[in-house]
Gaussian input, Z-matrix of N, CA and C with variables (Angstrom, degrees):
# hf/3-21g

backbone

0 1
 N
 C     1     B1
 C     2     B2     1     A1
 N     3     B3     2     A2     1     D1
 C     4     B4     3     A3     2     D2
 C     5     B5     4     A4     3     D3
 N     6     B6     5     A5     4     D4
 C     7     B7     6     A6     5     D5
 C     8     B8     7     A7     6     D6
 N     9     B9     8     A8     7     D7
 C    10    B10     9     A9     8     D8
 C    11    B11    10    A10     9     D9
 N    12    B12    11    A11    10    D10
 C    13    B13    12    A12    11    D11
 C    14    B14    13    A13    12    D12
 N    15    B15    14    A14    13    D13
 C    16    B16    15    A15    14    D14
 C    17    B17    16    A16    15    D15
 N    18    B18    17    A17    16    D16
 C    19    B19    18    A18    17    D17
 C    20    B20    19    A19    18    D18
 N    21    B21    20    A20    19    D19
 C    22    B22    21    A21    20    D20
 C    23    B23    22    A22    21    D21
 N    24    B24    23    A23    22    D22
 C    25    B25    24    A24    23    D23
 C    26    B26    25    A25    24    D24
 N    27    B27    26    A26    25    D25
 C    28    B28    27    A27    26    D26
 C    29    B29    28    A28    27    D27
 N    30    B30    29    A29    28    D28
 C    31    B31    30    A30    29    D29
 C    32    B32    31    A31    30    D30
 N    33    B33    32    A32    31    D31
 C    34    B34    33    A33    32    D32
 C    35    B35    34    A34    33    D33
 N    36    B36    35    A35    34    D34
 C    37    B37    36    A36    35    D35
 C    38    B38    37    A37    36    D36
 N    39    B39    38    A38    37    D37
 C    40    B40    39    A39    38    D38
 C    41    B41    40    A40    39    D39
 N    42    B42    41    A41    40    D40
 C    43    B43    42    A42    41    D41
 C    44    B44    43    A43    42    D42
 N    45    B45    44    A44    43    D43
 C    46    B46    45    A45    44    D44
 C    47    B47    46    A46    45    D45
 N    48    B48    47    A47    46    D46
 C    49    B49    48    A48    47    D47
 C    50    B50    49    A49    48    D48
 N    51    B51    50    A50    49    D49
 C    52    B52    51    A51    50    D50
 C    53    B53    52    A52    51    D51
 N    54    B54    53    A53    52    D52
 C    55    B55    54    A54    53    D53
 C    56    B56    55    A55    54    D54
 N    57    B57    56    A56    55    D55
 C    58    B58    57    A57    56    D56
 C    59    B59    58    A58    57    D57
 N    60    B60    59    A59    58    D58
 C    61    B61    60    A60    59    D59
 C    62    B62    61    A61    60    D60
 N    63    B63    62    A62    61    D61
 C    64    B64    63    A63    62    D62
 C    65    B65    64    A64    63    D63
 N    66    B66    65    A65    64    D64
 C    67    B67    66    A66    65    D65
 C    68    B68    67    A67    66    D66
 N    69    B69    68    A68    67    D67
 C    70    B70    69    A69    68    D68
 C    71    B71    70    A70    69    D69
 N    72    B72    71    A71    70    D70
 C    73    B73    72    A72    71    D71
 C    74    B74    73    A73    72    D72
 N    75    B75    74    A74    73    D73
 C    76    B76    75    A75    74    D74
 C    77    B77    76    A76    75    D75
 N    78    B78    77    A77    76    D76
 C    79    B79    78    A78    77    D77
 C    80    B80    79    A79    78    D78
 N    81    B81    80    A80    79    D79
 C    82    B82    81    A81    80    D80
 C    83    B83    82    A82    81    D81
 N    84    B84    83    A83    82    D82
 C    85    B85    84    A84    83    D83
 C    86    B86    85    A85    84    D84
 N    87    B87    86    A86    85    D85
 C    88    B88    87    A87    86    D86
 C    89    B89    88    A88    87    D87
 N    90    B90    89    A89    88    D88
 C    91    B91    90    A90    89    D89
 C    92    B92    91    A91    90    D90
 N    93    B93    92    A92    91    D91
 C    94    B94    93    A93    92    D92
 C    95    B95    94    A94    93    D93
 N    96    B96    95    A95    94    D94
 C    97    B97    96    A96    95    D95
 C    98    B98    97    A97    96    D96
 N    99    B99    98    A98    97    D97
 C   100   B100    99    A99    98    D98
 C   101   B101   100   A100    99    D99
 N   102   B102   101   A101   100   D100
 C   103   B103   102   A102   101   D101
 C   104   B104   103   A103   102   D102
 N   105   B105   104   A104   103   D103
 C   106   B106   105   A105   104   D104
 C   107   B107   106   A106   105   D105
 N   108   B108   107   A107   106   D106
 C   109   B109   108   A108   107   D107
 C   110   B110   109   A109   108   D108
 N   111   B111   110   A110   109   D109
 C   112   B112   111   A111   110   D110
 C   113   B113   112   A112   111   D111
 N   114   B114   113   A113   112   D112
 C   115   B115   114   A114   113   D113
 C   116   B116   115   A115   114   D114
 N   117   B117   116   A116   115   D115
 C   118   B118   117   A117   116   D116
 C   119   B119   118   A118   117   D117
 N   120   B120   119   A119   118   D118
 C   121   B121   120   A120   119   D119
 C   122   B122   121   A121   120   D120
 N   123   B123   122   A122   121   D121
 C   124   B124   123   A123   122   D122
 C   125   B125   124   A124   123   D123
 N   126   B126   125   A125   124   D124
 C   127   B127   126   A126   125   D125
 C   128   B128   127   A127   126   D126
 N   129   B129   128   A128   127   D127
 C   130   B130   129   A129   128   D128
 C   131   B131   130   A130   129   D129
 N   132   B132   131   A131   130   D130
 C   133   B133   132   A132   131   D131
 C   134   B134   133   A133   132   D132
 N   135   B135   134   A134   133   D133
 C   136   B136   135   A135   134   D134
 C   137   B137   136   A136   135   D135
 N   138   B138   137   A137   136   D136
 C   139   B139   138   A138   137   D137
 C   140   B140   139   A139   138   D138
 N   141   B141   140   A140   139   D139
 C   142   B142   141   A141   140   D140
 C   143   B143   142   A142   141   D141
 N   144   B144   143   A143   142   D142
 C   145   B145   144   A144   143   D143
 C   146   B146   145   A145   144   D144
 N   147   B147   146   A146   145   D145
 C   148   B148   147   A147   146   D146
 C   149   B149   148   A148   147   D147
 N   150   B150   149   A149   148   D148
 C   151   B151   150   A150   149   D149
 C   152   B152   151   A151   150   D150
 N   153   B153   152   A152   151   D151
 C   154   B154   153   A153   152   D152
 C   155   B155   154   A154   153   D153
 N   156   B156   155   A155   154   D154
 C   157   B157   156   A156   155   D155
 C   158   B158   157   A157   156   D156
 N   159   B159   158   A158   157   D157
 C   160   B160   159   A159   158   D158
 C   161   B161   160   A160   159   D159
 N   162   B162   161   A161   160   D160
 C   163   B163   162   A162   161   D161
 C   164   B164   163   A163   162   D162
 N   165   B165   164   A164   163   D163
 C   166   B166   165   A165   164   D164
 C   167   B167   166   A166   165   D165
 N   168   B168   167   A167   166   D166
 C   169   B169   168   A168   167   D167
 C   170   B170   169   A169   168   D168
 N   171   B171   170   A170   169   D169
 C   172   B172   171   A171   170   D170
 C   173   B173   172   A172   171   D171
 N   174   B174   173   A173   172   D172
 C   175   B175   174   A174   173   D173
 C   176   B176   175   A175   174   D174
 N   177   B177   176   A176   175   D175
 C   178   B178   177   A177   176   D176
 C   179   B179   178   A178   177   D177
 N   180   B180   179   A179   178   D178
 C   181   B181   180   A180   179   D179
 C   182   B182   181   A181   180   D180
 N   183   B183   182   A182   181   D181
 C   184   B184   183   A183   182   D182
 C   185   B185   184   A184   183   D183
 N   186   B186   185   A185   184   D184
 C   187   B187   186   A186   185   D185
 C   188   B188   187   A187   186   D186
 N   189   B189   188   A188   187   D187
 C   190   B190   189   A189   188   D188
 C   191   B191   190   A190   189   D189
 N   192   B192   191   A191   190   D190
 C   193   B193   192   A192   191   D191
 C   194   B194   193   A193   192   D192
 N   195   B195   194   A194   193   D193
 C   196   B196   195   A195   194   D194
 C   197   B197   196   A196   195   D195
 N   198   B198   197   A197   196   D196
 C   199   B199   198   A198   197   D197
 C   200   B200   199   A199   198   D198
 N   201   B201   200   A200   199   D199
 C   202   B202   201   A201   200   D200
 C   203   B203   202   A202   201   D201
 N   204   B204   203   A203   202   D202
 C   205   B205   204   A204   203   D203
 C   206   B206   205   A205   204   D204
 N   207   B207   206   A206   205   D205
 C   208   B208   207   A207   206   D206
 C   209   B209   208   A208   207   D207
 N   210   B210   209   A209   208   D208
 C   211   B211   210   A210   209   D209
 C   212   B212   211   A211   210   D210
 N   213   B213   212   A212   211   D211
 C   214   B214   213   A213   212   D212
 C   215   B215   214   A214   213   D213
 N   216   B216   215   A215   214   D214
 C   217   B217   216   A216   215   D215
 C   218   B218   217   A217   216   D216

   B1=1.4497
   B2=1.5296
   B3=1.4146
   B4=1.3583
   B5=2.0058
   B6=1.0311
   B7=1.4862
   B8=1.3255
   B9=2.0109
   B10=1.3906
   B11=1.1878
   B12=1.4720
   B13=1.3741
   B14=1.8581
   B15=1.4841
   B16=1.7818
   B17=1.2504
   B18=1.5332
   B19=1.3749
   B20=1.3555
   B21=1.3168
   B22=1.2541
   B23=1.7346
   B24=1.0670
   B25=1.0627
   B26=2.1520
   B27=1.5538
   B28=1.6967
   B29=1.5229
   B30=1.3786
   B31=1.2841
   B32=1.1668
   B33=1.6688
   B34=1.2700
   B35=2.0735
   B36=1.2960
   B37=1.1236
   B38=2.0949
   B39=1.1206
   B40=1.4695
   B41=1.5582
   B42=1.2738
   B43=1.3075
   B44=1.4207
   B45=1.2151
   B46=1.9566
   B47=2.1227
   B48=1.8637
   B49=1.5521
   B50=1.7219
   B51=1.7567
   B52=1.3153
   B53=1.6568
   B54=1.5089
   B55=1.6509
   B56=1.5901
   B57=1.6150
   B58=1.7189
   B59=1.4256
   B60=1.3983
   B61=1.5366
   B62=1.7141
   B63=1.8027
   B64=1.5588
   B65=1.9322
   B66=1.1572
   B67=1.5914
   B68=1.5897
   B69=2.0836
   B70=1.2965
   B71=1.8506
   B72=1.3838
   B73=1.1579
   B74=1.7896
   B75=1.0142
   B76=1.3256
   B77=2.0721
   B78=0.9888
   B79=1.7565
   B80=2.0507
   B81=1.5942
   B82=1.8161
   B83=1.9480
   B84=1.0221
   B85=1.6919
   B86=1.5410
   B87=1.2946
   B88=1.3844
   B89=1.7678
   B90=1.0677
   B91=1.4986
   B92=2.0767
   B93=1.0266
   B94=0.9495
   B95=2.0717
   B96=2.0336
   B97=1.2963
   B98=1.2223
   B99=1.6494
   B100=1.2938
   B101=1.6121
   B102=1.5423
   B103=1.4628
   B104=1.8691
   B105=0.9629
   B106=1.7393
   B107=1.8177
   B108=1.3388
   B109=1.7004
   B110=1.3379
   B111=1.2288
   B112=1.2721
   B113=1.4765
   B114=1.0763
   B115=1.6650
   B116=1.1191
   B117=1.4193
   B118=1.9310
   B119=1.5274
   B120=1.1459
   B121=2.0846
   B122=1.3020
   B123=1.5597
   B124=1.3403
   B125=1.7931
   B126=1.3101
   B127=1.8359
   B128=1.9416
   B129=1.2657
   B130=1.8188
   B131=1.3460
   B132=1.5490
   B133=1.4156
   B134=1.9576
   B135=0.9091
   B136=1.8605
   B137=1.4785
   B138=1.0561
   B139=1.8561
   B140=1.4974
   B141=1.5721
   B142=1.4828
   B143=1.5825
   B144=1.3551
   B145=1.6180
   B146=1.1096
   B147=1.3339
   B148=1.4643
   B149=1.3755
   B150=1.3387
   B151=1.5340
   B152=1.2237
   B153=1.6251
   B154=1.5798
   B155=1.4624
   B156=1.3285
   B157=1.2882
   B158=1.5919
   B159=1.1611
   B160=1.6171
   B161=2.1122
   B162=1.2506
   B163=1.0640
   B164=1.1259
   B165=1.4611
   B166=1.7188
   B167=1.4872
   B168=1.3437
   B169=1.7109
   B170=1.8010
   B171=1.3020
   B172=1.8282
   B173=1.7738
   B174=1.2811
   B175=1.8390
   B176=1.7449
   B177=1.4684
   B178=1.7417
   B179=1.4811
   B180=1.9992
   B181=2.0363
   B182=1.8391
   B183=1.2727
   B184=1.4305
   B185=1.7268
   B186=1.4799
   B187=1.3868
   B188=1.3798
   B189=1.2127
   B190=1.2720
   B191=1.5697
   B192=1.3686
   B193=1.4955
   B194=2.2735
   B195=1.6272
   B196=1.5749
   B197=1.8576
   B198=1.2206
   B199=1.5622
   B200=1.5244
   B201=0.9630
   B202=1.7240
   B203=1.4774
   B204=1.2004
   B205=2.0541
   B206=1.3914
   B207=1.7902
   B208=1.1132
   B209=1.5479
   B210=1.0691
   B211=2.2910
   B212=1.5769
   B213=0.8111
   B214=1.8531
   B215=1.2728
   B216=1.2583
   B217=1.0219
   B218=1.6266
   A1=108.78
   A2=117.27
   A3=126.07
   A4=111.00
   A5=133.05
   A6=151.88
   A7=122.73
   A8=108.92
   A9=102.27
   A10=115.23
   A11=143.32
   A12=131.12
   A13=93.51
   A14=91.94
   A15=101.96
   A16=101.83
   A17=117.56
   A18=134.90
   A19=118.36
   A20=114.69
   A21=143.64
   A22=144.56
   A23=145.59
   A24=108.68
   A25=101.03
   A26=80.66
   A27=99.77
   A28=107.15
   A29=110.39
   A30=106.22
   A31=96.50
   A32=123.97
   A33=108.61
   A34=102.92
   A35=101.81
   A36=128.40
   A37=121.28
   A38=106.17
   A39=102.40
   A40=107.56
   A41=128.42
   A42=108.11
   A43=79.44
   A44=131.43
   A45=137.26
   A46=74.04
   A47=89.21
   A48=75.12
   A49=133.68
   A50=95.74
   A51=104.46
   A52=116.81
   A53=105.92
   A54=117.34
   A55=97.91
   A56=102.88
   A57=111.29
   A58=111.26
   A59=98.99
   A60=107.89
   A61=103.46
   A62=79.75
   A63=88.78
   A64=111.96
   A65=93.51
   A66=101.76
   A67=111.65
   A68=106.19
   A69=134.67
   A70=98.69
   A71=130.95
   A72=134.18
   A73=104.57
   A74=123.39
   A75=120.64
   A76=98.33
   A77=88.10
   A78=109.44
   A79=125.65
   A80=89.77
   A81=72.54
   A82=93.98
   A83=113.99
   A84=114.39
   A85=116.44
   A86=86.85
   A87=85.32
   A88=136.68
   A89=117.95
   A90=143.12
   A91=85.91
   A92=144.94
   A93=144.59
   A94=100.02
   A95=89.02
   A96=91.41
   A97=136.50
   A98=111.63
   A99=113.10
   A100=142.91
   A101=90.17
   A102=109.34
   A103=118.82
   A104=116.56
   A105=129.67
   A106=104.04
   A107=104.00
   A108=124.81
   A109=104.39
   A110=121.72
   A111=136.62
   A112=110.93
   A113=122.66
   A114=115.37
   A115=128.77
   A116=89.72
   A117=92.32
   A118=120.96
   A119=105.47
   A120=96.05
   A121=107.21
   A122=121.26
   A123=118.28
   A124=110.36
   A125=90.16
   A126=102.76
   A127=99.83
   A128=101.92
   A129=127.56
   A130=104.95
   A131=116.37
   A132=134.76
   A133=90.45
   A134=104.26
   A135=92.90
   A136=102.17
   A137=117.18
   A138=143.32
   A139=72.24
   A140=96.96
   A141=108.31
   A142=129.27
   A143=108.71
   A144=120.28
   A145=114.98
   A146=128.31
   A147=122.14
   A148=111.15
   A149=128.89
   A150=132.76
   A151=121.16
   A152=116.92
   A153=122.79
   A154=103.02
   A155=136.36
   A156=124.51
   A157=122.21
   A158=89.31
   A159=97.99
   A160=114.95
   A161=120.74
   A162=147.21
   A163=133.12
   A164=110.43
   A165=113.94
   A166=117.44
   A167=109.63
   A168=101.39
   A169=114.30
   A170=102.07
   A171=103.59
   A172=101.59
   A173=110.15
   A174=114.07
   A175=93.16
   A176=107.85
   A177=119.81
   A178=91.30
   A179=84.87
   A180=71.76
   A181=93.95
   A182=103.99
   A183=127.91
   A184=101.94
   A185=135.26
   A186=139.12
   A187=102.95
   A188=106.17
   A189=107.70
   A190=120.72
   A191=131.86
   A192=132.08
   A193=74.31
   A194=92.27
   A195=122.26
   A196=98.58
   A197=101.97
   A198=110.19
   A199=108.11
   A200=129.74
   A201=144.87
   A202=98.02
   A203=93.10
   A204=95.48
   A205=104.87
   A206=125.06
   A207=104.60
   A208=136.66
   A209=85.16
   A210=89.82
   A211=102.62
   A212=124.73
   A213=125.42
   A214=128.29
   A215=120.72
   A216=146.54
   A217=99.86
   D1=114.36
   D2=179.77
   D3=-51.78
   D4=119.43
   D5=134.86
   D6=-47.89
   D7=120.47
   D8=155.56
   D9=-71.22
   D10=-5.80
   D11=-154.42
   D12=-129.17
   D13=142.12
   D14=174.02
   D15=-67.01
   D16=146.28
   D17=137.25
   D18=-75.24
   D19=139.49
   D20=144.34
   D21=-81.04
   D22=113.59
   D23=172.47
   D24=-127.37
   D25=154.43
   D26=-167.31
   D27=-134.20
   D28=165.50
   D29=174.15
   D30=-124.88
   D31=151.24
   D32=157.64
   D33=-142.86
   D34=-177.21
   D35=179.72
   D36=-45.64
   D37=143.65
   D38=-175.62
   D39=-64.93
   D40=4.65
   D41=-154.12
   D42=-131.49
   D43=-20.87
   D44=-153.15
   D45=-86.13
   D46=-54.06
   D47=-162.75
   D48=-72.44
   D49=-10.06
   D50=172.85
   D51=-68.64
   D52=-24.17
   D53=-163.29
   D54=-76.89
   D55=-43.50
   D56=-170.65
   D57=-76.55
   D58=-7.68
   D59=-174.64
   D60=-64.07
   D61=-51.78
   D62=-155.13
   D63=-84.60
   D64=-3.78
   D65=179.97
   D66=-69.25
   D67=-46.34
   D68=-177.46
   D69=-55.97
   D70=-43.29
   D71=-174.51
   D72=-90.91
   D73=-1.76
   D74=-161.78
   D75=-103.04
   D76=-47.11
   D77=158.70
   D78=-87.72
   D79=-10.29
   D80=150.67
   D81=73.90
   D82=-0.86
   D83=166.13
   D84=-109.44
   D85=166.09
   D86=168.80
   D87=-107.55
   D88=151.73
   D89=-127.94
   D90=-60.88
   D91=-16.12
   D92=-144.26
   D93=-107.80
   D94=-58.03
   D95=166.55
   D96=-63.13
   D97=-22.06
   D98=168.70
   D99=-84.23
   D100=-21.42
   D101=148.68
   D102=-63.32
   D103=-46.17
   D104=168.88
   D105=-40.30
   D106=-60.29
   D107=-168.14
   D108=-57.83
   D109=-38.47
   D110=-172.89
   D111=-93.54
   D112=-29.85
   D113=148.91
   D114=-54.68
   D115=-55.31
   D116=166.85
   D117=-54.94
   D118=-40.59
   D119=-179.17
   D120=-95.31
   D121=22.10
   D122=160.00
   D123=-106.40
   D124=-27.06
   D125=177.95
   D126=-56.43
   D127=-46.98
   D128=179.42
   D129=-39.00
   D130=-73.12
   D131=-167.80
   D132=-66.82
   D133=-62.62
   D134=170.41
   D135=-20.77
   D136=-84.64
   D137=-136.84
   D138=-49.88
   D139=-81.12
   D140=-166.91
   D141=-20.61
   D142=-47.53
   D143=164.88
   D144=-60.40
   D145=-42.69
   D146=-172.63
   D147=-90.02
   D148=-0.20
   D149=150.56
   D150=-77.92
   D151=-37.34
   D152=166.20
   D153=-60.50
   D154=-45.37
   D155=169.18
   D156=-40.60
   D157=-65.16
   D158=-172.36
   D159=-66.54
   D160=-15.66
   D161=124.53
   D162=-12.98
   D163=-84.00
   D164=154.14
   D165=-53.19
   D166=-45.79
   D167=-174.75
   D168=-52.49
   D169=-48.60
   D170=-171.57
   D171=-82.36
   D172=4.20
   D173=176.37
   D174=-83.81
   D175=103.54
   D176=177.47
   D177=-120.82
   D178=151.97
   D179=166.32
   D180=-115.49
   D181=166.88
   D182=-179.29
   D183=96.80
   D184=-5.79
   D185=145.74
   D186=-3.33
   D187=124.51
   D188=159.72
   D189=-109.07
   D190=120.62
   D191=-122.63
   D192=-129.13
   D193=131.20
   D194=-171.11
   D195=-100.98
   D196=116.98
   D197=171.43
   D198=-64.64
   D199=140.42
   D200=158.16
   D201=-9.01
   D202=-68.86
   D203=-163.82
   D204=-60.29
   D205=-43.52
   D206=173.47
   D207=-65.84
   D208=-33.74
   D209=168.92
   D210=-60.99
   D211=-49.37
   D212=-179.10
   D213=-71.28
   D214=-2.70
   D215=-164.76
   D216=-50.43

């Protein structure tokens, strides 16, 4: 049966899979989606860091900071 979504396949650890095991049963899904979910809010915490990076870089002090009306001007 054709899939919108890619497969993957990975191996992981006795203990990654005992934890995901028990997370997948702890939430009542299954072991595949919950591995998926957890990519996603690790993909998140990524993003997130690499915006705090870029963040700190344009954080200068002596900035001189533009009111609303003046940027729209």
């Amino acid at each position: 049966m054709p899939t919108l979504k890619n497969r993957i396949n990975i191996s992981v650890s006795k203990e990654v899979d005992r934890a995901l095991t028990a997370l997948a049963k702890r939430d009542c899904m299954p072991l595949a989606t919950k591995a998926s979910e957890l990519l996603n809010l690790a993909l998140e915490l990524e993003e997130d860091s690499a915006w705090d990076i870029l963040a700190r870089q344009r954080d200068t002090k002596g900035v001189r900071f533009l009111t609303h009306e003046e940027v729209w001007k």
